[in-house]
Each structure stands twice: as C-alpha cells, then as structure tokens.
PyMOL Python script that loads the backbone (N, CA, C, O; Angstrom):
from pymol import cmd

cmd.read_pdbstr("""\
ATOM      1  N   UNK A   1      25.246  16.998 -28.465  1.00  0.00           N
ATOM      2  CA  UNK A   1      24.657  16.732 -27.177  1.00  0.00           C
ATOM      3  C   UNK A   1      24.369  15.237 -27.083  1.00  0.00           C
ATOM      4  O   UNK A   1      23.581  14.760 -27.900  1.00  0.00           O
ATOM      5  N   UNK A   2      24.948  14.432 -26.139  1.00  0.00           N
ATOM      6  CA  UNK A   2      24.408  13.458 -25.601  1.00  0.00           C
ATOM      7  C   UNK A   2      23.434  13.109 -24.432  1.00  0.00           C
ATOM      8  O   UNK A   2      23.656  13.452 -23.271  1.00  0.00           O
ATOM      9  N   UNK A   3      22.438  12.465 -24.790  1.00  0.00           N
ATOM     10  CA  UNK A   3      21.405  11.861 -23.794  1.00  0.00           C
ATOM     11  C   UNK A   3      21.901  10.601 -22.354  1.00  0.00           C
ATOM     12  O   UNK A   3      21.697   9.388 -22.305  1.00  0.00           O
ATOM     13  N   UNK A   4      22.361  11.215 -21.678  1.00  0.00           N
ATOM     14  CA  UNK A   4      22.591   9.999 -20.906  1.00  0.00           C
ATOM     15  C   UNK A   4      21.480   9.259 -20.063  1.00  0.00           C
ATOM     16  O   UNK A   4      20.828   9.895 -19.236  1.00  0.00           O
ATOM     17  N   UNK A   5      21.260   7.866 -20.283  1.00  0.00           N
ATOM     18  CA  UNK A   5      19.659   7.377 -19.448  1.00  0.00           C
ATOM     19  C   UNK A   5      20.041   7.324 -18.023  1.00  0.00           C
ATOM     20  O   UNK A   5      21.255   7.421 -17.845  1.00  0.00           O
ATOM     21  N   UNK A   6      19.449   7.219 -17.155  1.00  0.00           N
ATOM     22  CA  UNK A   6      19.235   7.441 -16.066  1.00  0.00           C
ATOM     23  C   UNK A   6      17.934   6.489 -15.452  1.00  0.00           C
ATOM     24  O   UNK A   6      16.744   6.497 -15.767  1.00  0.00           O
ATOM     25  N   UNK A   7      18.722   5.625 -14.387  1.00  0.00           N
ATOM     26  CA  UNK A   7      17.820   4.678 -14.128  1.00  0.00           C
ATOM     27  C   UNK A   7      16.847   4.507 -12.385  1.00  0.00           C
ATOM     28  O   UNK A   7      17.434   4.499 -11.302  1.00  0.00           O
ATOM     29  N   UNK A   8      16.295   4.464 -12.445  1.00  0.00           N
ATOM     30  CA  UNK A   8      15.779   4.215 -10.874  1.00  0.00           C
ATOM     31  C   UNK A   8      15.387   3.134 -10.489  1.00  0.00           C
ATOM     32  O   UNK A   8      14.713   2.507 -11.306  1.00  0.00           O
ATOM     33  N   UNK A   9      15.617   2.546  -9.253  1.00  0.00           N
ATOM     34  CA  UNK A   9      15.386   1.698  -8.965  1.00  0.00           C
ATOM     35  C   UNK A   9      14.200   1.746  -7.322  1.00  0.00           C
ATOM     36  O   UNK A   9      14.327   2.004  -6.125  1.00  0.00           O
ATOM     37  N   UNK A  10      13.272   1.382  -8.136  1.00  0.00           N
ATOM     38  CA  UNK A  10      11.926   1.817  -7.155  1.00  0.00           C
ATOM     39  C   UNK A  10      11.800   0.681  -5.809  1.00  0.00           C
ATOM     40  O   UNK A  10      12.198  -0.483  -5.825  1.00  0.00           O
ATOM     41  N   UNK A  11      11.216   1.303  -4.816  1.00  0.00           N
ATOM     42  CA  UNK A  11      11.043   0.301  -3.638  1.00  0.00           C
ATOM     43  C   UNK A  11       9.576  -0.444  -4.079  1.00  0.00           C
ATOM     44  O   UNK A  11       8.503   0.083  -4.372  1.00  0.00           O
ATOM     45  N   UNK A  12       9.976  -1.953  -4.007  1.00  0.00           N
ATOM     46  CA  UNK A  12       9.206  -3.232  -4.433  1.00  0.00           C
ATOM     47  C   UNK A  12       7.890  -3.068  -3.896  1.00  0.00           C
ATOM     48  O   UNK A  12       6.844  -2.974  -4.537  1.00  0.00           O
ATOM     49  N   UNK A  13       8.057  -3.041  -2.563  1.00  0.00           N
ATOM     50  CA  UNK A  13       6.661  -3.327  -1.516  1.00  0.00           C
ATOM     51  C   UNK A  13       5.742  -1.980  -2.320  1.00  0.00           C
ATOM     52  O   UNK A  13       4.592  -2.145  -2.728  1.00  0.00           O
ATOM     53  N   UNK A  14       6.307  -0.998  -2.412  1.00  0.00           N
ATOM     54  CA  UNK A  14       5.545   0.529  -2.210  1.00  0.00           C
ATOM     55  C   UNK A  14       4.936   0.074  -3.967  1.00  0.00           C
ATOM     56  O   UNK A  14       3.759  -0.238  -4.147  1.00  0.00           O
ATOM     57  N   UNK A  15       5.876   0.113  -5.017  1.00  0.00           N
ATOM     58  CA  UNK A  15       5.296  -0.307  -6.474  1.00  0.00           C
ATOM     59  C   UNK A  15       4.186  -1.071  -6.672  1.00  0.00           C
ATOM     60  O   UNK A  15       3.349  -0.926  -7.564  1.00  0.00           O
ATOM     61  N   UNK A  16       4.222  -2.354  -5.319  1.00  0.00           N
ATOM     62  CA  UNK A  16       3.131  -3.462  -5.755  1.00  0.00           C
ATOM     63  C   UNK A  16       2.053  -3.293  -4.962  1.00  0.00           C
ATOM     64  O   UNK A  16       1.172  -4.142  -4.827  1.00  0.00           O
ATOM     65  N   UNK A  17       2.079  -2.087  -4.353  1.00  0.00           N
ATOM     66  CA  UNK A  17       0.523  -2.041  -3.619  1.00  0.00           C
ATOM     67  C   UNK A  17      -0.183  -0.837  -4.324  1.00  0.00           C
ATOM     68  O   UNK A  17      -1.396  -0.819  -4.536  1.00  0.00           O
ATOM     69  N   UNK A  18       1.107   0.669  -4.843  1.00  0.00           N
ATOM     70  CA  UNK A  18       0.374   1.606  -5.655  1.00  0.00           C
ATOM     71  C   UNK A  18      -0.641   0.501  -6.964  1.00  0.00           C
ATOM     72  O   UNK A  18      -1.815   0.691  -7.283  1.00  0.00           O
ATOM     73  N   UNK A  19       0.166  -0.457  -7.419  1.00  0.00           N
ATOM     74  CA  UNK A  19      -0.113  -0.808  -8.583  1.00  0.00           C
ATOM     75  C   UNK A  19      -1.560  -1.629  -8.586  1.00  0.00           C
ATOM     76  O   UNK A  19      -2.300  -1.920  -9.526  1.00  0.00           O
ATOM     77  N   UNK A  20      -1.663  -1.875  -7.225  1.00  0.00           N
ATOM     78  CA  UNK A  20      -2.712  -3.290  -7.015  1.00  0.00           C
ATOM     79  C   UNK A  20      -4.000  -2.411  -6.434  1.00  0.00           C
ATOM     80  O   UNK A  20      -5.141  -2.859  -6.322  1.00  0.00           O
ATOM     81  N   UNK A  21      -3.665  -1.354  -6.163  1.00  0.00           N
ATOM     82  CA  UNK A  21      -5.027  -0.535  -5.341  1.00  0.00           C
ATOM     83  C   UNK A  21      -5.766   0.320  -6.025  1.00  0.00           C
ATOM     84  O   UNK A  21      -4.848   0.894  -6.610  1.00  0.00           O
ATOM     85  N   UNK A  22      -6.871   0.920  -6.455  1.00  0.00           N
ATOM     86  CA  UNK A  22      -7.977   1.600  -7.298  1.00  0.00           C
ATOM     87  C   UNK A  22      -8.376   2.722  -6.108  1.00  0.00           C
ATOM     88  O   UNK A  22      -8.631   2.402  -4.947  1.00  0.00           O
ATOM     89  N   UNK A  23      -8.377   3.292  -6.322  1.00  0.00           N
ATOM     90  CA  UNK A  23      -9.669   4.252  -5.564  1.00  0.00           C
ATOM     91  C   UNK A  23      -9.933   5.276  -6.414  1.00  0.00           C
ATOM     92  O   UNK A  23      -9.199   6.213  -6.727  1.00  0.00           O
ATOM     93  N   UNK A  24     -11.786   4.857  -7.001  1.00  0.00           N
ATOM     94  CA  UNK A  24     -12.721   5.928  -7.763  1.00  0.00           C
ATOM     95  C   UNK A  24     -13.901   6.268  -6.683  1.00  0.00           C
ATOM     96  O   UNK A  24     -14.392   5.622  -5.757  1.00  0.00           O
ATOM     97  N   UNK A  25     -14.151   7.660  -7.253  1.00  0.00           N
ATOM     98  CA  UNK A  25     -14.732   8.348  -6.949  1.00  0.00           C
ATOM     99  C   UNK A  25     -16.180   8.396  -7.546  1.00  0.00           C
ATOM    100  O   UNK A  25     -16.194   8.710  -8.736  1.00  0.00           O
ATOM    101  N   UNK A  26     -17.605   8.111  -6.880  1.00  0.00           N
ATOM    102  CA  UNK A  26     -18.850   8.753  -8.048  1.00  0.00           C
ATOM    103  C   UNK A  26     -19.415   9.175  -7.012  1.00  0.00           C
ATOM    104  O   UNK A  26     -19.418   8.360  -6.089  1.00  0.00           O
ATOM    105  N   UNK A  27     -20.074  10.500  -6.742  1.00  0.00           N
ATOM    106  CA  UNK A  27     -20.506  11.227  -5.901  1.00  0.00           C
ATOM    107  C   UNK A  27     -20.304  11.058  -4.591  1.00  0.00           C
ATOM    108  O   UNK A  27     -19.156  11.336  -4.244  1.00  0.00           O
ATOM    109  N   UNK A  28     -21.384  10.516  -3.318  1.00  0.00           N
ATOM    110  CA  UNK A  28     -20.827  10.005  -2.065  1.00  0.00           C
ATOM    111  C   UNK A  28     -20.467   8.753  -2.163  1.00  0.00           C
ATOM    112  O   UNK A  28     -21.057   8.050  -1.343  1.00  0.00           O
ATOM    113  N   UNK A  29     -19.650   8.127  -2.916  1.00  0.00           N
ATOM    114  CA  UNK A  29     -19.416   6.676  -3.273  1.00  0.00           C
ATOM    115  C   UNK A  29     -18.054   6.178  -3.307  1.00  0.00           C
ATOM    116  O   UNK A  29     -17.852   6.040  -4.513  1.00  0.00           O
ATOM    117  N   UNK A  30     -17.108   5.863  -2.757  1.00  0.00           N
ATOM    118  CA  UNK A  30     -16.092   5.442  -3.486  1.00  0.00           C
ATOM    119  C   UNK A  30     -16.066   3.977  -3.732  1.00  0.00           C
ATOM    120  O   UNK A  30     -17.021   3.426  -3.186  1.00  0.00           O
ATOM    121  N   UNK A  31     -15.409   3.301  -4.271  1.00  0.00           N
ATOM    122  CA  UNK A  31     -14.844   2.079  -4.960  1.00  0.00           C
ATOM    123  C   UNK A  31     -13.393   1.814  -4.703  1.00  0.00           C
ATOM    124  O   UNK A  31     -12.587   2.514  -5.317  1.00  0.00           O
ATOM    125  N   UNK A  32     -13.049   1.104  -4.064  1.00  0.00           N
ATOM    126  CA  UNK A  32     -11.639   0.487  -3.456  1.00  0.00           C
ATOM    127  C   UNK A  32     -11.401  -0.884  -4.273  1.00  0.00           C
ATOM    128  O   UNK A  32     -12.030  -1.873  -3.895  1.00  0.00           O
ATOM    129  N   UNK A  33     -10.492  -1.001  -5.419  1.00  0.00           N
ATOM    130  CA  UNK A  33      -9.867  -2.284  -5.789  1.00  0.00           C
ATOM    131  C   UNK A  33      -8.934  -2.567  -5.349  1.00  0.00           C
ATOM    132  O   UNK A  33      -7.928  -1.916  -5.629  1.00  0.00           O
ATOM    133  N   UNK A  34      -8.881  -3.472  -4.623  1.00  0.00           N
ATOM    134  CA  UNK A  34      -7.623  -4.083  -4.494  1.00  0.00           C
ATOM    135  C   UNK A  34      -6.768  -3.946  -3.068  1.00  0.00           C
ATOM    136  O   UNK A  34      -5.592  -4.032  -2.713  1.00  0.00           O
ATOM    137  N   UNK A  35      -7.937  -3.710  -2.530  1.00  0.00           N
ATOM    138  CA  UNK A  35      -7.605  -3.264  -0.655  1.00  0.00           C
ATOM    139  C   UNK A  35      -7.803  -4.217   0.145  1.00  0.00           C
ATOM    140  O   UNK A  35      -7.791  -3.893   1.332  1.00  0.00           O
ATOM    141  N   UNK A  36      -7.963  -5.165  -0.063  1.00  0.00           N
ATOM    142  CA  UNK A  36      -8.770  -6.287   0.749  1.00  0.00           C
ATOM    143  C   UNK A  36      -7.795  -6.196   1.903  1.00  0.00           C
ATOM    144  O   UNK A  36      -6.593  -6.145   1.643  1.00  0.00           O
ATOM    145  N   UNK A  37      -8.314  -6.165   3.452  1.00  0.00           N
ATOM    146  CA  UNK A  37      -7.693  -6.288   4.268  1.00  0.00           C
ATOM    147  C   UNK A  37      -6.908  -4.988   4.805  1.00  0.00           C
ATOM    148  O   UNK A  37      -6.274  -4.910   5.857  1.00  0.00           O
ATOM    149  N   UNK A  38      -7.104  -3.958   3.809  1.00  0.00           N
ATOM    150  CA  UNK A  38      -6.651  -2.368   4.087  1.00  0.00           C
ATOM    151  C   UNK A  38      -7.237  -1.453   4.800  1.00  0.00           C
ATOM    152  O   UNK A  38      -8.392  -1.744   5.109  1.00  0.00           O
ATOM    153  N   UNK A  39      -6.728  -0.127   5.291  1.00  0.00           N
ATOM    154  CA  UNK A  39      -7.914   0.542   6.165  1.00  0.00           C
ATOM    155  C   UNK A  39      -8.163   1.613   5.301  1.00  0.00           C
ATOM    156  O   UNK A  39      -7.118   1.813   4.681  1.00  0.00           O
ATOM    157  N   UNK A  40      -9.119   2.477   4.919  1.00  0.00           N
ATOM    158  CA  UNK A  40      -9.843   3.692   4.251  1.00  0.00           C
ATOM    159  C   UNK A  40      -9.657   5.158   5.273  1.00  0.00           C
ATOM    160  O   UNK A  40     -10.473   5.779   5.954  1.00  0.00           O
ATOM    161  N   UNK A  41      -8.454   5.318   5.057  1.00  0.00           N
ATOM    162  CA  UNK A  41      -8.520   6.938   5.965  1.00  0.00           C
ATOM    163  C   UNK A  41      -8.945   7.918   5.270  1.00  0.00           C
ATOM    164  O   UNK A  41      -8.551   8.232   4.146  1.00  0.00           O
ATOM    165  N   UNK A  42      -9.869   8.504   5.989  1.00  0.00           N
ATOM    166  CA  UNK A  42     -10.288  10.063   5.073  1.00  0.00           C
ATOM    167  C   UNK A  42      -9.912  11.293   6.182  1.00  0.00           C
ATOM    168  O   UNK A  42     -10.172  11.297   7.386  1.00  0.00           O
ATOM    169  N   UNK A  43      -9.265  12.260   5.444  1.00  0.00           N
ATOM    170  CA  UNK A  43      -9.031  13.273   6.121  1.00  0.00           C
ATOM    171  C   UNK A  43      -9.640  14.474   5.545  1.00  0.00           C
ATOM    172  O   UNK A  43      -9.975  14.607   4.368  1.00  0.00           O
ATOM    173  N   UNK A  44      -9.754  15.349   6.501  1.00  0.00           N
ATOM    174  CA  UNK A  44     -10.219  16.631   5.799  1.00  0.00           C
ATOM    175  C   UNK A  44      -8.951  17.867   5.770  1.00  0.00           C
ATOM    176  O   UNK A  44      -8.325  17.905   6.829  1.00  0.00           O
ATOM    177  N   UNK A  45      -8.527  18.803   4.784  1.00  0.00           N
ATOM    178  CA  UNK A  45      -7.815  19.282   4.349  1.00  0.00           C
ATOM    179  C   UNK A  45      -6.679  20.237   5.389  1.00  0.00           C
ATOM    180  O   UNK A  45      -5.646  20.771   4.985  1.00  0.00           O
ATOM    181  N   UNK A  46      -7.273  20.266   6.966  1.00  0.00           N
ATOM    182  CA  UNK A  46      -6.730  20.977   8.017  1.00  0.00           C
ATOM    183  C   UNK A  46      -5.853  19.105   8.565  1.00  0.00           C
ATOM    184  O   UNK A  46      -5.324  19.117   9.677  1.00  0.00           O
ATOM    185  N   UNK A  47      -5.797  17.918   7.868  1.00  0.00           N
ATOM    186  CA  UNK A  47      -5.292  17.062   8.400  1.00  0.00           C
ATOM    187  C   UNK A  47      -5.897  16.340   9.273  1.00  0.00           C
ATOM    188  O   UNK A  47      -5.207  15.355   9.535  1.00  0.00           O
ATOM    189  N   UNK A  48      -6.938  16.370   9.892  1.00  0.00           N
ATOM    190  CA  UNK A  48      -7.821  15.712  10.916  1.00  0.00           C
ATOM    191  C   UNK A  48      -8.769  14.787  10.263  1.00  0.00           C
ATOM    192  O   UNK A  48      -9.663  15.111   9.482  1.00  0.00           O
ATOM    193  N   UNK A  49      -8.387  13.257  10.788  1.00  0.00           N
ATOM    194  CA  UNK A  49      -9.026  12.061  10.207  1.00  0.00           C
ATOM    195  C   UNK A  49     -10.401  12.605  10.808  1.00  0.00           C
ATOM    196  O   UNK A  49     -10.616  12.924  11.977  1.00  0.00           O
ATOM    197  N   UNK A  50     -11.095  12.628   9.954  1.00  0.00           N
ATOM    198  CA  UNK A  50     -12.532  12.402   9.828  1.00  0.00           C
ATOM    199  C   UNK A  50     -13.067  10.764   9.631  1.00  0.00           C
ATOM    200  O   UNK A  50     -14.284  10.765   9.445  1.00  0.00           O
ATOM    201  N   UNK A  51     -12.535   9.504   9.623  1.00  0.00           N
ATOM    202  CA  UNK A  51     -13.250   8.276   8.947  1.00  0.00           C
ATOM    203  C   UNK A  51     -12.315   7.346   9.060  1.00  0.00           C
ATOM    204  O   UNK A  51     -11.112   7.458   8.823  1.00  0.00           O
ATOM    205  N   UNK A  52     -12.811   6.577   9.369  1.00  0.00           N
ATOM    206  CA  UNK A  52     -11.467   5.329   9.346  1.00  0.00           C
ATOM    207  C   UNK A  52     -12.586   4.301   9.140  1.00  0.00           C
ATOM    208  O   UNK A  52     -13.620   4.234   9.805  1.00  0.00           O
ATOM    209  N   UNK A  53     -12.132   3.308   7.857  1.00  0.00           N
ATOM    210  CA  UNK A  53     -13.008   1.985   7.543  1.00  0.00           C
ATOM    211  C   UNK A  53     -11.823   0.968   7.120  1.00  0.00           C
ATOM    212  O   UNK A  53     -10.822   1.179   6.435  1.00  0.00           O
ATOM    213  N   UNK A  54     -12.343  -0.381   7.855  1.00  0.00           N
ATOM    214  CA  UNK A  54     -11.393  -1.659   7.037  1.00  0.00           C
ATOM    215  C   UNK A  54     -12.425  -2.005   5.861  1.00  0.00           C
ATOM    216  O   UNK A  54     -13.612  -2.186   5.590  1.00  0.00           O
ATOM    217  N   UNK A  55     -11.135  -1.969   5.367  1.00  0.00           N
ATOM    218  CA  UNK A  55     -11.776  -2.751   3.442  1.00  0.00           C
ATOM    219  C   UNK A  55     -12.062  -4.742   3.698  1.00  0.00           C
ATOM    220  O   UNK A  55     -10.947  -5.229   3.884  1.00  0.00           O
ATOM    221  N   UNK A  56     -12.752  -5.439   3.726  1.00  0.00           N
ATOM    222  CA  UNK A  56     -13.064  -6.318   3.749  1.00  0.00           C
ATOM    223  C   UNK A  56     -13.253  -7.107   2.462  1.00  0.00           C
ATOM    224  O   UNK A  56     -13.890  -8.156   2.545  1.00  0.00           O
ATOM    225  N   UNK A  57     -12.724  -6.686   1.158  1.00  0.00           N
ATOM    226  CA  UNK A  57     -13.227  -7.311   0.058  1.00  0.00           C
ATOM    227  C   UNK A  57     -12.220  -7.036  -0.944  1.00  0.00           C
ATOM    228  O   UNK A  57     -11.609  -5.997  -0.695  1.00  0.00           O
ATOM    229  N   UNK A  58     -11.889  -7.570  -1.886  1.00  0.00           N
ATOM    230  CA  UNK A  58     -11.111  -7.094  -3.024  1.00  0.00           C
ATOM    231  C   UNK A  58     -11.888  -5.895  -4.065  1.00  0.00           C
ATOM    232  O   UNK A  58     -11.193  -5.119  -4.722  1.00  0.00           O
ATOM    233  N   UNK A  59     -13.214  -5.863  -4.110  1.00  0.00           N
ATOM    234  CA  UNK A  59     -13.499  -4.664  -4.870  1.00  0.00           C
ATOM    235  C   UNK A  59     -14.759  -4.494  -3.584  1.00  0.00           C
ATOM    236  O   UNK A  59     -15.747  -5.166  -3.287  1.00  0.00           O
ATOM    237  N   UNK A  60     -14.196  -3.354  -3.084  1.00  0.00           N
ATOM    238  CA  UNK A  60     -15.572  -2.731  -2.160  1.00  0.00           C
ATOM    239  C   UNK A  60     -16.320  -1.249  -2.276  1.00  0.00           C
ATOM    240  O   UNK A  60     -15.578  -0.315  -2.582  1.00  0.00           O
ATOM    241  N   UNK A  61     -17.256  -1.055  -2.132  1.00  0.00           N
ATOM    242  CA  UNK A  61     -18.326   0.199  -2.543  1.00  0.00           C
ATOM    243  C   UNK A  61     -18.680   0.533  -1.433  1.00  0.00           C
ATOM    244  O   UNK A  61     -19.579  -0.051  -0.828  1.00  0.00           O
ATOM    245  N   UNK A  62     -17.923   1.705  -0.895  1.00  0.00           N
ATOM    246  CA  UNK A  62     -18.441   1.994   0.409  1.00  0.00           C
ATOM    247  C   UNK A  62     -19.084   3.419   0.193  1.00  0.00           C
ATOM    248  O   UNK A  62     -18.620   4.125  -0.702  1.00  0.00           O
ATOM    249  N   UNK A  63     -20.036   3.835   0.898  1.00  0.00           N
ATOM    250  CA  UNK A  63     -20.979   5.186   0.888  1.00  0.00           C
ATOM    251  C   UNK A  63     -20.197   5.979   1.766  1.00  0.00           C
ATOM    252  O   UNK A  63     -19.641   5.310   2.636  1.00  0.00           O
ATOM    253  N   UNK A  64     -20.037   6.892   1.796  1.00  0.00           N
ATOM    254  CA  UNK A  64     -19.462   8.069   2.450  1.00  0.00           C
ATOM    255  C   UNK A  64     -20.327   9.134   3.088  1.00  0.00           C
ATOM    256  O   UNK A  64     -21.132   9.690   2.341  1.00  0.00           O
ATOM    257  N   UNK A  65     -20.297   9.382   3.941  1.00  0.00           N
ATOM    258  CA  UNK A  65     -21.428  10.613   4.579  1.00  0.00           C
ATOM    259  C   UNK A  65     -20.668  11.580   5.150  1.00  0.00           C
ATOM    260  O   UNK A  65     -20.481  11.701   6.361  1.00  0.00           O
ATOM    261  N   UNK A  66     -20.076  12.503   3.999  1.00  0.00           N
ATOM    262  CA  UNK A  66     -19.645  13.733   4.522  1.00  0.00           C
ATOM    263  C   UNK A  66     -20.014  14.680   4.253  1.00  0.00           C
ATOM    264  O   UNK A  66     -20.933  14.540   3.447  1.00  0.00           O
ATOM    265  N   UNK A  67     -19.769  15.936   4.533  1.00  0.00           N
ATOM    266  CA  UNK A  67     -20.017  17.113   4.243  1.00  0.00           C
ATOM    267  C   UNK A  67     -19.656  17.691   3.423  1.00  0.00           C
ATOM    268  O   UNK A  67     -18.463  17.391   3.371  1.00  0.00           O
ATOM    269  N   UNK A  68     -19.882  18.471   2.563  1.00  0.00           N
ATOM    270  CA  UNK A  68     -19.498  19.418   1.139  1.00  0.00           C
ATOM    271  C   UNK A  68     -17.771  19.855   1.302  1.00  0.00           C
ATOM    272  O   UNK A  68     -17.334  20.728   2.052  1.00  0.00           O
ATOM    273  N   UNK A  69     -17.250  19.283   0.696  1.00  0.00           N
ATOM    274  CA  UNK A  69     -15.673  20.330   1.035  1.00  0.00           C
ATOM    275  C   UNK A  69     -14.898  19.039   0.467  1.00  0.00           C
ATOM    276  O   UNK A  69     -15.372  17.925   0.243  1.00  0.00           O
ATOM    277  N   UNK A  70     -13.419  19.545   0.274  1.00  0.00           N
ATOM    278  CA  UNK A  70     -12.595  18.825   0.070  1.00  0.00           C
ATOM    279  C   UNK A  70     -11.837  17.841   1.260  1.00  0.00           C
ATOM    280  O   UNK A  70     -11.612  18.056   2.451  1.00  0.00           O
ATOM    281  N   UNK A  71     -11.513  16.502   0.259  1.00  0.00           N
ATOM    282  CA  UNK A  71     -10.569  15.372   1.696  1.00  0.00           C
ATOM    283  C   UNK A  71     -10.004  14.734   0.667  1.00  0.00           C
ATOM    284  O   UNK A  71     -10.260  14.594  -0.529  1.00  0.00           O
ATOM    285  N   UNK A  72      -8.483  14.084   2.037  1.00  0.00           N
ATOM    286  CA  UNK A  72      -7.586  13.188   1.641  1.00  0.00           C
ATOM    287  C   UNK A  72      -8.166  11.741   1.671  1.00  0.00           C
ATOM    288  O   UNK A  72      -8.600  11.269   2.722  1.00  0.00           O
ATOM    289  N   UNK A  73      -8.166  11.147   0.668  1.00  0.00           N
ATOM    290  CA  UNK A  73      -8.506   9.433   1.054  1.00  0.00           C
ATOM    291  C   UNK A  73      -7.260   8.640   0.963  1.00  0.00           C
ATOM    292  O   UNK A  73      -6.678   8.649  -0.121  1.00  0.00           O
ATOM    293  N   UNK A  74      -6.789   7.987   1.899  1.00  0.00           N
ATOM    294  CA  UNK A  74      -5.594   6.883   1.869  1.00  0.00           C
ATOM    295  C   UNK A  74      -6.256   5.500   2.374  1.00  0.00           C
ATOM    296  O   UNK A  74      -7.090   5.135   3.203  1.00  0.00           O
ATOM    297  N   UNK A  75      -5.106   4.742   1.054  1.00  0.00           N
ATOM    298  CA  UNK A  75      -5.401   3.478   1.506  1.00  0.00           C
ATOM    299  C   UNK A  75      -4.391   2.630   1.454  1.00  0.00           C
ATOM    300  O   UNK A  75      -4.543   1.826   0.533  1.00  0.00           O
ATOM    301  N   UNK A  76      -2.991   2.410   2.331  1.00  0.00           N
ATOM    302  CA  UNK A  76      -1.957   1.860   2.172  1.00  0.00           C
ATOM    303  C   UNK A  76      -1.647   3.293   1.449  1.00  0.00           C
ATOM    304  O   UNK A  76      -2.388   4.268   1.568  1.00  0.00           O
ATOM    305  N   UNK A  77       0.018   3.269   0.391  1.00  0.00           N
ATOM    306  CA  UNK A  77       0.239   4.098   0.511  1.00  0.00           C
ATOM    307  C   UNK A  77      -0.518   5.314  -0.840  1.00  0.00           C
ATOM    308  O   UNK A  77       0.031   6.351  -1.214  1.00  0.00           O
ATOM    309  N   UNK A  78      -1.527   4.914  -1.214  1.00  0.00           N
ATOM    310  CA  UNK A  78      -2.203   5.223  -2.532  1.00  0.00           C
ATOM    311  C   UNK A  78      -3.204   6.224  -1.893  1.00  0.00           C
ATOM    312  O   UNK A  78      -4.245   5.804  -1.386  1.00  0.00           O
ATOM    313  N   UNK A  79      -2.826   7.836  -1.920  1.00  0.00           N
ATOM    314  CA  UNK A  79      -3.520   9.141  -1.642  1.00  0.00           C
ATOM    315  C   UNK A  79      -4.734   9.255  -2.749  1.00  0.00           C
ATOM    316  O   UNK A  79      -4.767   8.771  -3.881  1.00  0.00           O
ATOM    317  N   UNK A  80      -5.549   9.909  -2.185  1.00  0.00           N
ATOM    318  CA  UNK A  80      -6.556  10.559  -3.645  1.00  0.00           C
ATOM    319  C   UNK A  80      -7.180  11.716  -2.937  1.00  0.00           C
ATOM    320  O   UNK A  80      -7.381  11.616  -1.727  1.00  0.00           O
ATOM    321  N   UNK A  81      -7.479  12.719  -3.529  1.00  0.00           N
ATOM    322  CA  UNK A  81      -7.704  14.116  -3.255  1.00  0.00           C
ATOM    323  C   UNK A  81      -9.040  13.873  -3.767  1.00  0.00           C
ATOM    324  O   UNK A  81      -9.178  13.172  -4.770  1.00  0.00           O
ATOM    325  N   UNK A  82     -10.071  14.401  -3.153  1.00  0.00           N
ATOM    326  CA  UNK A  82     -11.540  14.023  -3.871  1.00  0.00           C
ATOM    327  C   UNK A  82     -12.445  15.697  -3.426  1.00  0.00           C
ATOM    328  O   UNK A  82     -11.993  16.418  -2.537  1.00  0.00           O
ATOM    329  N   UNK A  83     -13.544  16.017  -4.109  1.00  0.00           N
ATOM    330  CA  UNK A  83     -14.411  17.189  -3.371  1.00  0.00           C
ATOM    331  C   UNK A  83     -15.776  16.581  -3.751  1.00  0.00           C
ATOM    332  O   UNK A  83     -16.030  16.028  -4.822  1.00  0.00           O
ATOM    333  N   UNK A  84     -16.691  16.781  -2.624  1.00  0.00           N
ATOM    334  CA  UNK A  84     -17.956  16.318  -2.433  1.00  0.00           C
ATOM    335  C   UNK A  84     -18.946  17.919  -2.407  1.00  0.00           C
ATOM    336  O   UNK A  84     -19.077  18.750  -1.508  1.00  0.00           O
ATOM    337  N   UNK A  85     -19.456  17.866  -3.663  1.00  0.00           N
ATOM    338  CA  UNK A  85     -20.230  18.987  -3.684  1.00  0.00           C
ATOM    339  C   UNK A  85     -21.693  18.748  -2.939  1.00  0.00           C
ATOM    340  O   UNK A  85     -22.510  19.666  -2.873  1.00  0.00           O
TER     341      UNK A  85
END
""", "prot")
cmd.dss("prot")
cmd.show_as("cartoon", "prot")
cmd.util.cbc("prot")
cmd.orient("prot")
C-alpha cells in the first residue's frame, strides 16, 4: 500500500482572520482578540440575531445580557457555539 499526500491549498484572506481572531467564553463575558474594527453577531439557535456589537479594540471584554439557552457568536468568519446557564 502506498500513501499518496494530498495537498490543499487554503483561501488566504479566510486563514488570516480565523488565525488572528480569539473568542473565549467566562460566564456572561466574552473576550474578542483580534477583532479590532469587527462586528460581534450573536444569534440564538432558531437563527435570529439577537445582538450586534462593533469590536473597537484589539483585545475587548464585552458583557453579554442574555438569557439562559444556547447561541451562535460570529465575528468575521470565526463561529463559536456558547450556552449561558
């Protein structure tokens, strides 16, 4: 059996913003690295933006005031699935 490699060649723009952007989670809190100038969409799991914030900073701490349940957070093209107990 031979292994043949197999190569991909990834789109530039999309690599250097997954790579440059953070989003953590600590209770109603998130933490955005690397967004400066990005917008913070939060959705809730039926798809309906609940939140829209511009990121103004290279590392920003924004408070969140939602309700118990699961949401989508996007920021550029970097998703995060989060639940707020």
């Amino acid at each position: 059996m031979t292994a043949i490699p197999v190569y991909a060649i990834p789109d530039q723009d999309g690599i250097e913003q997954v790579m440059r952007v953070r989003i953590t989670v600590n209770g109603p809190s998130v933490r955005i690295v690397g967004g400066d100038g990005m917008v913070l969409e939060v959705y809730n799991l039926t798809g309906a933006k609940v939140l829209s914030r511009q990121i103004d900073g290279q590392d920003k701490t924004l408070s969140l005031n939602l309700s118990k349940g699961c949401y989508l957070l996007k920021v550029g093209t970097v998703v995060r699935k989060i639940s707020i107990q």
